[in-house]
C-alpha positions as CSV (number, residue, x, y, z in Angstrom):
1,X,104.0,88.3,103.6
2,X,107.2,87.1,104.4
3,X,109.7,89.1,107.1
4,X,112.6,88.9,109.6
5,X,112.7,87.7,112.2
6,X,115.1,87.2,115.2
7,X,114.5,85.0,117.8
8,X,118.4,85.0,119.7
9,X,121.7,84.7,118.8
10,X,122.9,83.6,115.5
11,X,119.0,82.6,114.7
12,X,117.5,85.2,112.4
13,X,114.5,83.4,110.2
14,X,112.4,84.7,106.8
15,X,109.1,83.9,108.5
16,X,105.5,84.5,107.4
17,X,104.1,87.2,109.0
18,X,100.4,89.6,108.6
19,X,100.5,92.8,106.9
20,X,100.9,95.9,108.3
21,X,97.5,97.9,109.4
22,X,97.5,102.0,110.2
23,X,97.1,101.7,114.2
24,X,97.6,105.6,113.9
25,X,95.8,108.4,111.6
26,X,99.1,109.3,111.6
27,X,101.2,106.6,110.0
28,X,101.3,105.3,106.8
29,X,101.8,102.3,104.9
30,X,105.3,101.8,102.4
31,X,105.6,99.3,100.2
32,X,109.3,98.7,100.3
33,X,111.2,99.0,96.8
34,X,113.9,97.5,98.8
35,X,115.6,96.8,102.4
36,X,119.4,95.8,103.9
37,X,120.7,94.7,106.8
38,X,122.2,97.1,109.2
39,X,125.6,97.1,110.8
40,X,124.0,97.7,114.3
41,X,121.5,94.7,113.5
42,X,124.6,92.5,114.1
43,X,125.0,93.7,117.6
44,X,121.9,91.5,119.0
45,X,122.4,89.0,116.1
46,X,126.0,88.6,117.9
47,X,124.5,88.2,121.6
48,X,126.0,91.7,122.6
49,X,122.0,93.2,122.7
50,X,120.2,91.1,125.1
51,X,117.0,89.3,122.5
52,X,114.2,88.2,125.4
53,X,111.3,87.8,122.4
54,X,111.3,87.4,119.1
55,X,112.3,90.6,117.6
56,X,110.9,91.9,113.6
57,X,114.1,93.6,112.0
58,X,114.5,96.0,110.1
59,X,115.1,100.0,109.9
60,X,115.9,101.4,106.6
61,X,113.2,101.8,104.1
62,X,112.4,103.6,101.3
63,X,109.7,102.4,98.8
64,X,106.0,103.2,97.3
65,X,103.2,104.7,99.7
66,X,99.9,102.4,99.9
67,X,98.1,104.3,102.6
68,X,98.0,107.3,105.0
69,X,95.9,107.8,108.0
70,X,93.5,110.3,108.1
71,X,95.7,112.8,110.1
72,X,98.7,112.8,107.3
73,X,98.6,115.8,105.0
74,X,101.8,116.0,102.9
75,X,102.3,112.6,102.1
76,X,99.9,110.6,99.8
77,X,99.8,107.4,98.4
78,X,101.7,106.6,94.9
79,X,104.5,108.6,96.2
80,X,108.2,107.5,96.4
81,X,109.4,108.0,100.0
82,X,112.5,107.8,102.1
83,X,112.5,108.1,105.7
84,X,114.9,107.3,108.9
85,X,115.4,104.9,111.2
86,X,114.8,107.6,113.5
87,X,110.3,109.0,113.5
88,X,109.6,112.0,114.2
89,X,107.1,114.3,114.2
90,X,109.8,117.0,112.6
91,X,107.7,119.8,114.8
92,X,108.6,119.9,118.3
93,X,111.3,121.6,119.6
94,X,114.4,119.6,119.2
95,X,113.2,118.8,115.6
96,X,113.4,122.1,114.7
97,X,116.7,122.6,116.3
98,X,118.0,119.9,114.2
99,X,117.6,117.1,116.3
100,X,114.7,115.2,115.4
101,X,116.5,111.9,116.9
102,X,115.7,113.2,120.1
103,X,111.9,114.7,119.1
104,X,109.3,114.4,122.3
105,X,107.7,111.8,120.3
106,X,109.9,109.7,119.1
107,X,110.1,106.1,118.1
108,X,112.3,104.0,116.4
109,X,111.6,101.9,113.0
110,X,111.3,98.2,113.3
111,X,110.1,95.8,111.1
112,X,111.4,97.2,107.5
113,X,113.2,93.7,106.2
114,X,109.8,93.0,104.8
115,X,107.7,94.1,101.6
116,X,105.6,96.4,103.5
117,X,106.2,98.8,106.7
118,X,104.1,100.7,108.9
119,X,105.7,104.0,109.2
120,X,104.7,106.1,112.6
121,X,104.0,109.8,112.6
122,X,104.6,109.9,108.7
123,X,104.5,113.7,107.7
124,X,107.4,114.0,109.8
125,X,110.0,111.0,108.9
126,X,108.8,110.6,105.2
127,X,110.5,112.7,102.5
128,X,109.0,112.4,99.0
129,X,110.7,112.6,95.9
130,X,108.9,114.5,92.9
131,X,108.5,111.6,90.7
132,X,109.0,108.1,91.1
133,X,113.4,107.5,90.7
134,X,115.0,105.1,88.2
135,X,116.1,101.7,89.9
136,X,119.4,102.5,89.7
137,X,119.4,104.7,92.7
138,X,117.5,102.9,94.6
139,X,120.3,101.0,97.0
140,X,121.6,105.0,97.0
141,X,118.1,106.2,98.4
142,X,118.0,103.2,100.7
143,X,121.3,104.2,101.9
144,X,120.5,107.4,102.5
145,X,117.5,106.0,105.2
146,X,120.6,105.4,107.7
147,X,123.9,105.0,107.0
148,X,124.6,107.7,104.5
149,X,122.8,109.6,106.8
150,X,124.6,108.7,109.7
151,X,128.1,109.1,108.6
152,X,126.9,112.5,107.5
153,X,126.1,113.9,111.0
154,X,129.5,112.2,112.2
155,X,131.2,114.8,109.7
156,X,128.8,117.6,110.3
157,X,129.1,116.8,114.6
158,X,132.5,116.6,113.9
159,X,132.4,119.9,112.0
160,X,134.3,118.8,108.9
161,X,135.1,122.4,107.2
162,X,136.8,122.7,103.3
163,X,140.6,122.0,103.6
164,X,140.7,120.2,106.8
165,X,142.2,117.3,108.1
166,X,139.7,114.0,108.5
167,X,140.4,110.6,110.2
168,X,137.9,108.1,109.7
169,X,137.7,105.1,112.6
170,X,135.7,102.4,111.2
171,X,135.4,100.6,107.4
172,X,132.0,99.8,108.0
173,X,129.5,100.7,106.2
174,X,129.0,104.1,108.3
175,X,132.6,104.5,108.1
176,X,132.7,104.3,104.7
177,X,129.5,106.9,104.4
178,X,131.7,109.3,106.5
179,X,134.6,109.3,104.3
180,X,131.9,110.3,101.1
181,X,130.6,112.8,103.3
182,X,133.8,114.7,104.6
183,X,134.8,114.4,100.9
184,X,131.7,116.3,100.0
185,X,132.6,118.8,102.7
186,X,135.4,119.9,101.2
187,X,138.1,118.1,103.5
188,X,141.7,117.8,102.1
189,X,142.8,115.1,103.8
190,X,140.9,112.1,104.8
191,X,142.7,109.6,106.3
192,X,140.6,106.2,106.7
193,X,141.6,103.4,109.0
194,X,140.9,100.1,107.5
195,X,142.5,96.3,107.4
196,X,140.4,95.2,104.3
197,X,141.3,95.7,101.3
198,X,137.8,95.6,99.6
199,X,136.8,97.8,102.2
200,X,140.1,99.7,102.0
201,X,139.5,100.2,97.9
202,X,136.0,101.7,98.4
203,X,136.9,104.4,101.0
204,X,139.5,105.7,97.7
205,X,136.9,105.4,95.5
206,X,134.8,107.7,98.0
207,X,137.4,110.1,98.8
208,X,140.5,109.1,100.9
209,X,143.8,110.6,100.6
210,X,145.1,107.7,102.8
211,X,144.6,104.3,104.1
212,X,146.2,103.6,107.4
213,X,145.6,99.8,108.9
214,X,147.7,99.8,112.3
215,X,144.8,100.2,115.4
216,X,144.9,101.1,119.1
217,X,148.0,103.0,119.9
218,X,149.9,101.9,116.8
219,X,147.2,103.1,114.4
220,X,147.2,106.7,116.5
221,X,151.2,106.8,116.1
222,X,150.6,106.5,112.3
223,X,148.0,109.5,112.3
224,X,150.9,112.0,114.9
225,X,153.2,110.8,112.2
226,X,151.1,111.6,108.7
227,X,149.9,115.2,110.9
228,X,153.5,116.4,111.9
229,X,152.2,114.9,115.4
230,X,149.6,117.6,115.8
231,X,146.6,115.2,115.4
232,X,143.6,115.6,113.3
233,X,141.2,118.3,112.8
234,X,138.2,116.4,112.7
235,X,137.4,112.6,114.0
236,X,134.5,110.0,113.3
237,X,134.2,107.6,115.3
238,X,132.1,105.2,113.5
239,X,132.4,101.6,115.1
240,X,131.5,102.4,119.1
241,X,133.6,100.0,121.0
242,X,135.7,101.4,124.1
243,X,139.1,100.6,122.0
244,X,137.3,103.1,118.8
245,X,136.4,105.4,121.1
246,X,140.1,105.7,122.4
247,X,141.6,105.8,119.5
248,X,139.4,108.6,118.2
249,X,140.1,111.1,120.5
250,X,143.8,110.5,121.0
251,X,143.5,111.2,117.2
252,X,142.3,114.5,117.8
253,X,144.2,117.9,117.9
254,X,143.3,119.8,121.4
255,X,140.3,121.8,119.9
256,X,139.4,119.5,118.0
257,X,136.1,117.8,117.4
258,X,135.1,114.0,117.3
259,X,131.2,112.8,115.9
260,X,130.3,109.6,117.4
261,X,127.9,107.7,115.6
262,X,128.8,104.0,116.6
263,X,126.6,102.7,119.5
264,X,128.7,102.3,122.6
265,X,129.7,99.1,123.9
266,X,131.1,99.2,127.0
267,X,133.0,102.9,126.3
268,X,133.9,104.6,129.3
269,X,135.9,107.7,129.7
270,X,137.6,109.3,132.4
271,X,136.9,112.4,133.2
272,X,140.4,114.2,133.7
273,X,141.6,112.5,131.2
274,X,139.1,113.8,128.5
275,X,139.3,117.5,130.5
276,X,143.2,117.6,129.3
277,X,143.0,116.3,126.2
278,X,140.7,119.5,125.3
279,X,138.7,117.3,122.3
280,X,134.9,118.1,122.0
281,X,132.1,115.4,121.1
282,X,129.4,115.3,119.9
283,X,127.3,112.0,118.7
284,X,124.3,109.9,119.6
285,X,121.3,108.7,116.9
286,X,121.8,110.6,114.2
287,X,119.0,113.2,112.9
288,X,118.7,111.8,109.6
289,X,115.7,113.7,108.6
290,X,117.4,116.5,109.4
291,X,120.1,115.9,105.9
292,X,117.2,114.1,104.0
293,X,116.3,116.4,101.7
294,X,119.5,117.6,100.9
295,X,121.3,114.1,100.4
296,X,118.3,112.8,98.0
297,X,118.9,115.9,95.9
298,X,122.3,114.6,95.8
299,X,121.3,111.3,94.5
300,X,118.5,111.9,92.1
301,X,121.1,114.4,90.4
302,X,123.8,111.7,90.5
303,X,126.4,113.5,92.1
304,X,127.2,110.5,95.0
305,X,126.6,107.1,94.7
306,X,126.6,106.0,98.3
307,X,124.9,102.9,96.8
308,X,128.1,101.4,96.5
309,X,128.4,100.2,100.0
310,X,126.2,97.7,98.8
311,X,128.7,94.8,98.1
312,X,126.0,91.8,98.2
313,X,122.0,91.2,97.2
314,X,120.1,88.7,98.2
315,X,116.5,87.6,97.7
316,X,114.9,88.4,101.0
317,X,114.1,84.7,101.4
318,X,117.8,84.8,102.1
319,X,118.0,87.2,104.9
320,X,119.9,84.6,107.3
321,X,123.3,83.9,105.2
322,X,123.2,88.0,104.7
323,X,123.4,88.4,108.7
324,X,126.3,86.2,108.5
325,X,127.8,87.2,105.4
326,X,128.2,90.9,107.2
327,X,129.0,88.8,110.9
328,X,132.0,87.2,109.2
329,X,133.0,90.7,107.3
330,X,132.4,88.7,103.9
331,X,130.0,91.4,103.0
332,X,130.2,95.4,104.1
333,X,126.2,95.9,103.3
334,X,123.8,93.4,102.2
335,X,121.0,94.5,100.1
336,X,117.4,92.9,100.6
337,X,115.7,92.0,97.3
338,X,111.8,91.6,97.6
């Protein structure tokens, strides 16, 4: 079969590759109904993740189930499955606190820009759907493997609450899932940053009130000035540089809350600094599987489209001018055809 492959900067290949096997009786084998590129594959595709091997890419997945190992017991083949960048075993501890990104066992996904995955510890990162979905939603269900779920837990760690006030940092494609999600909260006002006007366009069409495009301390001037200079009552912070970091929590309130979801790139805070400004975070890998259930049931009955974010498909063959479509912000999401 043919998959992705990354061998350093700027050189990501459609190679031939062997099929997945079950190493575990716990995984299971998906045949992928489709795949994408991820925002945070760009970070090693840019040279800002040290690559020392050739690397299979890949993380969000949803698709048709070939085969189980003998220790899986609530998923079987022929079923429709989504599951998150994120496995779990969705019983330890932390799982059932919410958190299965940080479960005792877990992994991460690799390999999913192919037609079939090997997914670890299955019964807890797959989520089936009752019967197999129209092919319409599928770029909604794929989305929902990462980056729906993502900007989710940046509005639910930034406790988004009905009628509040909501600044978005980032017009990626997690930024862009945050802004459907605080709208689906309930928030009033959602005020996205963004410089792009397709990008700009789609963050309406999901639920901003208002588009702001200054950054750094000019773009947090233009938030004090649209919140009678109180700040905001809830922040995402959905890029993870040190400058989006920065500009998130000086767009806080005091008592505010900020989600982090972008992975940090040289971000550093200072201590003091962060004591006075009285702004709570909370962030890290989001626990996808955690929101699963609830954002399928959203899709299947048509009531978001996060599919959207999806602004160019390509034949998988194709994978290499999607990485740079996204690197040079010609594309927000690129969809994998196989």
């Amino acid at each position: 079969m043919l998959g992705t492959i990354l061998h350093g900067p700027g050189d990501v290949r459609c190679e031939e590759l062997p099929e997945p096997t079950l190493l575990h009786p716990t995984d299971a084998i998906v045949r992928l109904s489709a795949t994408c590129i991820c925002g945070s594959d760009l970070w090693p595709y840019r040279g800002l993740n040290e690559v020392t091997s050739p690397r299979a890419m890949g993380h969000e997945y949803c698709g048709i189930v070939e085969a189980v190992g003998d220790a899986v017991t609530t998923i079987r083949p022929g079923q429709f499955v989504v599951g998150s960048f994120c496995l779990s075993d969705n019983t330890c501890p932390h799982c059932h606190n919410g958190f299965q990104s940080s479960c005792e066992q877990r992994e991460f996904m690799t390999g999913a820009q192919a037609p079939l995955a090997r997914v670890p510890l299955a019964d807890g990162t797959l989520v089936a759907t009752a019967e197999r979905p129209p092919d319409d939603l599928i770029p909604s269900l794929l989305a929902a493997s990462d980056v729906l779920g993502t900007g989710w837990y940046a509005a639910d760690a930034a406790r988004v609450r009905p009628g509040s006030t909501v600044v978005v940092v980032g017009d990626g494609a997690v930024g862009l899932m945050g802004v459907l999600a605080a709208k689906q909260m309930g928030a009033e006002r959602i005020i996205a940053m963004s410089r792009h006007k397709s990008r700009q366009d789609l963050a309406l069409e999901f639920g901003a009130t208002d588009i702001i495009a200054e950054r750094g301390d000019a773009g947090v001037a233009r938030i004090k000035e649209l919140t009678r200079r109180i700040g905001a009552d809830s922040v995402l912070e959905c890029v993870g540089t040190r400058e989006s970091m920065m500009q998130a929590i000086q767009c806080a309130r005091p008592g505010a809350m900020v989600g982090y979801v972008g992975v940090p790139h040289g971000v550093e805070l200072d201590g003091q600094w962060l004591f006075f400004s009285q702004v709570g975070l909370l962030g890290g890998p989001a626990p996808v599987r955690r929101f699963l259930p609830h954002l399928m049931d959203l899709i299947l009955k048509r009531e978001i489209n996060p599919g959207k974010v999806f602004d160019l498909t390509l034949p998988l063959a194709d994978v290499a001018e999607g990485y740079r479509a996204m690197d040079e912000r010609r594309a927000i999401k690129t969809l994998l055809r196989l």
